[in-house]
C-alpha positions as CSV (number, residue, x, y, z in Angstrom):
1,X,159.2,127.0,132.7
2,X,158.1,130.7,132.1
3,X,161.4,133.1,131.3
4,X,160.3,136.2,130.2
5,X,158.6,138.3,133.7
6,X,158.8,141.9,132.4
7,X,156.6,144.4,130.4
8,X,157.1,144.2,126.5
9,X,156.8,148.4,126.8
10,X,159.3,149.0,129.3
11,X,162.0,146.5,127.5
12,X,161.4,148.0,124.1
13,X,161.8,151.7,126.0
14,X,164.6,150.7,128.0
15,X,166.1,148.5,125.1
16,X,165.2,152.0,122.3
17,X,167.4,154.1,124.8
18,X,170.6,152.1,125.5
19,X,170.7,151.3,121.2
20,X,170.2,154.9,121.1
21,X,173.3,155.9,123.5
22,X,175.2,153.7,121.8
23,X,174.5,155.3,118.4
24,X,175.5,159.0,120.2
25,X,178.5,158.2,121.6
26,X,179.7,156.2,118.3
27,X,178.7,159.3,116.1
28,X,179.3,161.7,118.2
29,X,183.0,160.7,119.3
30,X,184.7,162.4,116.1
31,X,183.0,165.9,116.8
32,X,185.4,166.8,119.4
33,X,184.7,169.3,121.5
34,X,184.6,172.6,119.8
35,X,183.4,175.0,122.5
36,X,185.8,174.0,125.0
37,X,188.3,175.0,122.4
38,X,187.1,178.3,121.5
39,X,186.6,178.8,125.2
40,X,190.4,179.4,125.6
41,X,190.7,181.8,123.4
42,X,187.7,183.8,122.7
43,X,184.9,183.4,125.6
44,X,181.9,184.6,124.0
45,X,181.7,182.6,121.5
46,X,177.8,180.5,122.3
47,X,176.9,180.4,118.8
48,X,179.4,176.9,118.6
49,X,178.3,175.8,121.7
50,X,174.3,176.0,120.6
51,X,175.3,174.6,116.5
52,X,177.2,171.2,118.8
53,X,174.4,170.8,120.9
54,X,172.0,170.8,118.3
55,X,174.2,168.2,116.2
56,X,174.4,166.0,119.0
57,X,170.6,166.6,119.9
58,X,170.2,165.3,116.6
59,X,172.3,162.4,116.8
60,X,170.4,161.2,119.6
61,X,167.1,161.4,118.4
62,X,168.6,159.6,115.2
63,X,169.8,156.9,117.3
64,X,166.2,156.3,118.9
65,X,164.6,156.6,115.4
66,X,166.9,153.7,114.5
67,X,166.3,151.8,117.3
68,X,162.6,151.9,117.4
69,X,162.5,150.8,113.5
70,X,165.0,147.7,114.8
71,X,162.8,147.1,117.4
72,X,159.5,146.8,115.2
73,X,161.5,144.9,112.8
74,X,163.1,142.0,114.7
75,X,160.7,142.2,118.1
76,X,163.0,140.7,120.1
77,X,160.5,140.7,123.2
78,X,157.6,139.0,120.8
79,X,157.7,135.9,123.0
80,X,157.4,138.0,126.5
81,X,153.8,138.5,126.9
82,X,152.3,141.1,129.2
């Protein structure tokens, strides 16, 4: 009986990306949201919008980092041949 009828490359991208979003919205739930915030009482204020994005940006990437050096660890598609 075969089980496994997908490509190793696509379930380790697919599999890298959902850990990934996971990892984002776990961090990134405690940053609140700072521009919408200043928003209300001082429009101009971009810089805060740019420094979040680039903390989040960074939490991301993090979170594929980490999920790629899981993935070479424990290989969970080893068995799934191409």
């Amino acid at each position: 009986m075969e089980t496994c009828n997908i490509s190793v490359l696509l379930a380790n991208a697919a599999t890298v990306y959902i850990i990934a979003s996971v990892f984002y919205l776990i961090v990134t739930r405690s940053f609140g949201t700072p521009f919408a915030n200043a928003l209300k009482k001082y429009p101009n204020l971009m810089n805060i919008k740019k420094a979040s994005s680039v903390r989040r940006c960074r939490a991301f990437f993090i979170g594929i980092l980490l999920a790629i050096i899981g993935l070479c660890i424990f290989r969970p598609f080893s068995s799934c041949g191409n």
